[in-house]
C-alpha positions in Angstrom: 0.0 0.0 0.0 1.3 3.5 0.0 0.5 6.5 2.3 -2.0 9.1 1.3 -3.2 12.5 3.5 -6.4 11.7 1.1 -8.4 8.7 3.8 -7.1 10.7 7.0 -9.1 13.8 5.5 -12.1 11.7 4.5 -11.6 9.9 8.1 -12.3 13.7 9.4 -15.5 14.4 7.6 -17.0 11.3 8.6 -16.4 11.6 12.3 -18.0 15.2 11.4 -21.0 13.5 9.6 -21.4 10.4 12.5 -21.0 12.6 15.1 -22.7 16.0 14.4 -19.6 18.0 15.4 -16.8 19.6 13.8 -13.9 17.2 13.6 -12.1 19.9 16.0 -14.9 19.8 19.0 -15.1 16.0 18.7 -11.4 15.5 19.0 -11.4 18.3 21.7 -14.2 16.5 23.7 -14.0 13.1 23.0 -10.5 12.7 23.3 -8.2 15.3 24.6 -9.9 16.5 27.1 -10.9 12.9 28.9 -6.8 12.4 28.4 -5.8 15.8 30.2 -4.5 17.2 27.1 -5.1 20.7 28.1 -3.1 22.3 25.5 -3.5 20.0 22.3 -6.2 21.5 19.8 -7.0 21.8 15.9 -6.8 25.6 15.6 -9.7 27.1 13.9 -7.6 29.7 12.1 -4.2 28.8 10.9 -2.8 32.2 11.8 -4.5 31.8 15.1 -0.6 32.1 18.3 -1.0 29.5 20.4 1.2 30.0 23.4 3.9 27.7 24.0 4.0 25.9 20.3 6.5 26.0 18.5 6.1 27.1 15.1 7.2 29.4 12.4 6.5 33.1 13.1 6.6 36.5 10.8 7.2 39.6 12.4 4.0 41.9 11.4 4.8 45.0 13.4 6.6 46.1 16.5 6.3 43.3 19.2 3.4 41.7 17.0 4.0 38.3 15.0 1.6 36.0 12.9 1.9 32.2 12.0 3.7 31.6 9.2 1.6 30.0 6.5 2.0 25.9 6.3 0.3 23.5 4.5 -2.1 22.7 7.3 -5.5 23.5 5.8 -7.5 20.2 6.3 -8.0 18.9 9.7 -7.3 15.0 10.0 -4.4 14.7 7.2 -2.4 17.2 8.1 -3.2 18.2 11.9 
Protein backbone atom coordinates (compact mmCIF):
# COMPACT_ATOMS: atom_id res chain seq x y z
CA UNK A 1 0.00 0.00 0.00
CA UNK A 2 1.26 3.53 -0.01
CA UNK A 3 0.54 6.52 2.30
CA UNK A 4 -1.99 9.09 1.31
CA UNK A 5 -3.25 12.49 3.48
CA UNK A 6 -6.44 11.66 1.07
CA UNK A 7 -8.38 8.71 3.78
CA UNK A 8 -7.11 10.72 6.98
CA UNK A 9 -9.12 13.78 5.51
CA UNK A 10 -12.15 11.75 4.47
CA UNK A 11 -11.60 9.86 8.06
CA UNK A 12 -12.34 13.69 9.40
CA UNK A 13 -15.46 14.36 7.60
CA UNK A 14 -16.98 11.32 8.59
CA UNK A 15 -16.39 11.61 12.31
CA UNK A 16 -18.03 15.17 11.38
CA UNK A 17 -21.03 13.51 9.64
CA UNK A 18 -21.37 10.41 12.50
CA UNK A 19 -21.01 12.58 15.05
CA UNK A 20 -22.70 15.99 14.36
CA UNK A 21 -19.64 17.98 15.44
CA UNK A 22 -16.76 19.63 13.82
CA UNK A 23 -13.94 17.23 13.63
CA UNK A 24 -12.12 19.90 16.00
CA UNK A 25 -14.90 19.78 18.96
CA UNK A 26 -15.12 16.05 18.71
CA UNK A 27 -11.39 15.54 19.00
CA UNK A 28 -11.36 18.31 21.73
CA UNK A 29 -14.24 16.53 23.73
CA UNK A 30 -13.97 13.12 22.96
CA UNK A 31 -10.53 12.65 23.33
CA UNK A 32 -8.17 15.26 24.57
CA UNK A 33 -9.94 16.50 27.11
CA UNK A 34 -10.93 12.94 28.89
CA UNK A 35 -6.81 12.37 28.40
CA UNK A 36 -5.82 15.81 30.21
CA UNK A 37 -4.53 17.20 27.07
CA UNK A 38 -5.11 20.65 28.05
CA UNK A 39 -3.15 22.34 25.49
CA UNK A 40 -3.52 20.03 22.34
CA UNK A 41 -6.22 21.48 19.83
CA UNK A 42 -7.01 21.84 15.87
CA UNK A 43 -6.84 25.61 15.60
CA UNK A 44 -9.74 27.15 13.90
CA UNK A 45 -7.59 29.72 12.14
CA UNK A 46 -4.18 28.81 10.93
CA UNK A 47 -2.79 32.18 11.80
CA UNK A 48 -4.54 31.77 15.15
CA UNK A 49 -0.64 32.06 18.30
CA UNK A 50 -0.99 29.50 20.41
CA UNK A 51 1.16 30.04 23.44
CA UNK A 52 3.89 27.72 24.04
CA UNK A 53 3.96 25.92 20.33
CA UNK A 54 6.45 25.97 18.48
CA UNK A 55 6.14 27.08 15.09
CA UNK A 56 7.21 29.44 12.43
CA UNK A 57 6.52 33.13 13.08
CA UNK A 58 6.65 36.48 10.78
CA UNK A 59 7.24 39.55 12.43
CA UNK A 60 3.97 41.90 11.43
CA UNK A 61 4.78 45.02 13.42
CA UNK A 62 6.60 46.09 16.53
CA UNK A 63 6.29 43.34 19.15
CA UNK A 64 3.39 41.71 17.00
CA UNK A 65 4.03 38.28 14.99
CA UNK A 66 1.57 36.04 12.91
CA UNK A 67 1.88 32.24 12.01
CA UNK A 68 3.66 31.64 9.17
CA UNK A 69 1.64 29.96 6.46
CA UNK A 70 2.04 25.90 6.31
CA UNK A 71 0.29 23.54 4.51
CA UNK A 72 -2.08 22.65 7.33
CA UNK A 73 -5.47 23.54 5.81
CA UNK A 74 -7.45 20.20 6.32
CA UNK A 75 -7.99 18.90 9.72
CA UNK A 76 -7.31 14.98 10.01
CA UNK A 77 -4.36 14.65 7.20
CA UNK A 78 -2.36 17.21 8.15
CA UNK A 79 -3.23 18.21 11.91
Amino acid sequence: HLYCNTGYTLAARVVEKVSGQSFREFCRRSIFEPLGMKSTRFPADHEEIIPGRARSYNPSGPGKYRNAILSYGTSGATS
